[in-house]
Structures are given as structure tokens and as C-alpha cells.
C-alpha positions as CSV (number, residue, x, y, z in Angstrom):
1,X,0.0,0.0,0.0
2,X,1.5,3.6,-0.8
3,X,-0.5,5.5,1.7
4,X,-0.4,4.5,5.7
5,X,-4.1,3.8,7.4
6,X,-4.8,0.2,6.5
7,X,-7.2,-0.5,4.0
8,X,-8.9,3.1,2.7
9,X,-10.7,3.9,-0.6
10,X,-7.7,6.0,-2.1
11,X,-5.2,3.0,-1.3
12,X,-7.7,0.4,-3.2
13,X,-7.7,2.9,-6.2
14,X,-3.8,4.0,-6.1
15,X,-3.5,-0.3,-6.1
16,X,-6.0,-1.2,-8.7
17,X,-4.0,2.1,-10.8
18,X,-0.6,0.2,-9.8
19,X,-2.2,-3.1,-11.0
20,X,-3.3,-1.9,-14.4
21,X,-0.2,0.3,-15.0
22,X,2.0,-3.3,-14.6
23,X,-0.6,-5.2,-16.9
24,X,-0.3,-2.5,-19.8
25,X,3.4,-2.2,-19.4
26,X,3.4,-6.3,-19.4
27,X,1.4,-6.4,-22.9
28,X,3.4,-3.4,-24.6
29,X,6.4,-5.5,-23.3
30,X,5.4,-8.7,-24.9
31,X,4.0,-6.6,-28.0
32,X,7.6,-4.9,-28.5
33,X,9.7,-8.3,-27.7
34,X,8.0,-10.1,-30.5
35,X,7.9,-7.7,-32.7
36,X,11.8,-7.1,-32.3
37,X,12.4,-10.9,-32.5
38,X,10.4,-11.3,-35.7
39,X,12.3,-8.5,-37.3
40,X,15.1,-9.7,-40.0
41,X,15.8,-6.2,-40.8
42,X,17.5,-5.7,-37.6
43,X,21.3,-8.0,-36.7
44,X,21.4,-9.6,-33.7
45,X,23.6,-7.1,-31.7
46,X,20.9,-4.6,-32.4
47,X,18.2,-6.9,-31.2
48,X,20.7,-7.2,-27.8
49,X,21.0,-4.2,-27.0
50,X,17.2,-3.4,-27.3
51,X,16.8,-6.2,-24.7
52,X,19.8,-4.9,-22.6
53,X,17.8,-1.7,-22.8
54,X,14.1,-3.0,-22.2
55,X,15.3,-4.9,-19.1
56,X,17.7,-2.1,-17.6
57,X,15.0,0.6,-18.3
58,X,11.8,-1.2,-18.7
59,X,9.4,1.7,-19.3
60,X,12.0,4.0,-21.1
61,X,12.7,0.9,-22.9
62,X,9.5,0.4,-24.4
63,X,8.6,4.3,-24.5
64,X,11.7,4.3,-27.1
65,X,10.9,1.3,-29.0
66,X,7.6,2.3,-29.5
67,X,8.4,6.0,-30.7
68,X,11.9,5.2,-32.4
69,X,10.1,2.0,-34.6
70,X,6.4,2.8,-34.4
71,X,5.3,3.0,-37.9
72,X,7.4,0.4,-39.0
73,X,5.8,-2.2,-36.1
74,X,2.5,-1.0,-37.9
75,X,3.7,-2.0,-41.3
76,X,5.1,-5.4,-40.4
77,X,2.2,-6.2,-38.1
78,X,-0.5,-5.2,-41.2
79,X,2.1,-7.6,-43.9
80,X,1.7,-10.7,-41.8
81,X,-1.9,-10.4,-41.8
82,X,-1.9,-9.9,-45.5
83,X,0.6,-12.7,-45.8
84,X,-1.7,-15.1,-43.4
85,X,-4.8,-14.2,-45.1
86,X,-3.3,-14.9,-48.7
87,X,-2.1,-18.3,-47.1
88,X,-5.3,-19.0,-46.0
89,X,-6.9,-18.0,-49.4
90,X,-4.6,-20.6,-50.8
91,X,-5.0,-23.5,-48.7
92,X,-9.5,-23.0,-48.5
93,X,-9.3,-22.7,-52.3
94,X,-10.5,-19.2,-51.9
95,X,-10.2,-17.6,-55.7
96,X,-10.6,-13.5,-56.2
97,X,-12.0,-14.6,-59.7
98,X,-14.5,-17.3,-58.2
99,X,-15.8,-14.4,-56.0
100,X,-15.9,-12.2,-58.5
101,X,-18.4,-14.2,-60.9
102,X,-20.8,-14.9,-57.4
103,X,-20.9,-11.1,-57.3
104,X,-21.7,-11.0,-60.9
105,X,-24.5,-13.4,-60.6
106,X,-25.8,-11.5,-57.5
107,X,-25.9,-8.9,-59.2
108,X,-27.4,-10.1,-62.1
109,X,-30.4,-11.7,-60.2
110,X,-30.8,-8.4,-58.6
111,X,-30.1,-9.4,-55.1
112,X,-27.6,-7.2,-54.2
113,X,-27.7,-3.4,-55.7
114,X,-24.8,-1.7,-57.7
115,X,-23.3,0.3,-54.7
116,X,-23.1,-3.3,-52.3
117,X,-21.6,-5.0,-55.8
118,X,-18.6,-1.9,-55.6
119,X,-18.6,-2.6,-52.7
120,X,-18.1,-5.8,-52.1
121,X,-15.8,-6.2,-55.7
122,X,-13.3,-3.5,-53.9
123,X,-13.1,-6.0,-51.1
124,X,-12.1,-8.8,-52.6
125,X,-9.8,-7.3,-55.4
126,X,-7.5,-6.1,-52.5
């Protein structure tokens, strides 16, 4: 407990505060490490020292990673879902041309309109 008085309302929220702070720093840790270790951009004395750093200064650490390699944890994160979702097109059998010609008969039969048809052709072609 931070504040003296046994058991009080302030020290149950500065502990539940002190409990969430540790969880959020625990998942941006985990988030950070695995996106460093999945990296092939980055040689193995850099990926090192980031550890050195993250365990020495956990919260600068992490505060650094994040703003130093940001965007780039974005863009990696967004290709391995593109990659996993192509995989998975490839081993269900899913074809872009196959949807294409169900869109074309829905459309055709009238049951879906011209906007959903855009819409849902966009989708697929991406």
C-alpha cells in the first residue's frame, strides 16, 4: 500500500492504478519483444542491446521502442496479416476470380444493388 491507514478507498484505487499500469506495461512488453524478435531487418547485436535496454529501463525501454520504430511495427504487423490471409486463401481454395463471378450473378439476379456489388468487388480485389 502507498498511503499509511490500513485498508482506505484511495489506497484500493492507487493499487488497482498500480495493478493496471503493470498489466499494460506487461502487454506493450510482450507486444515490443515479439515484434523485435520477428524482425530480419534488424542483426542480432541490435536486437541485444534493445533487450539490454528494455530490461535495464523497462518503461524508457518500451517508451523508445515504440516512438523510435512505431510505424514500422505497424507496417510489419498489417504484412503478416496480408501474408496469413493470402495463405489461408490458398489452402480453402479461396479464388478473387470465383468471388468475382458470385458477385456478378448476384448482381445479375438483382439481389444485391450496384453500390453493395462496388462494394463488395473492392473487397475482394485487395
Amino acid at each position: 500500500m502507498l498511503f499509511s491507514g490500513g485498508f482506505t478507498f484511495t489506497n484500493f484505487v492507487v493499487d488497482i492504478f498500480s495493478v493496471f499500469m503493470f498489466i499494460l506495461w506487461f502487454w506493450l512488453l510482450i507486444t515490443v519483444s515479439s515484434d523485435l524478435f520477428r524482425r530480419h531487418d534488424v542483426s542480432g547485436f541490435g536486437k541485444v542491446l534493445w533487450v539490454i535496454l528494455l530490461i535495464l529501463l523497462p518503461y524508457i525501454g518500451i517508451f523508445a521502442y515504440l516512438l523510435t520504430q512505431g510505424r514500422g511495427m505497424a507496417e510489419r504487423n498489417e504484412a503478416r496479416a496480408k501474408q496469413a490471409r493470402d495463405e489461408l486463401r490458398q489452402v480453402v481454395g479461396f479464388s478473387a476470380a470465383d468471388e468475382i463471378e458470385k458477385l456478378d450473378r448476384l448482381k445479375s439476379t438483382g439481389a444485391i444493388s450496384e453500390d453493395e456489388y462496388a462494394r463488395l468487388r473492392a473487397r475482394v480485389v485487395q
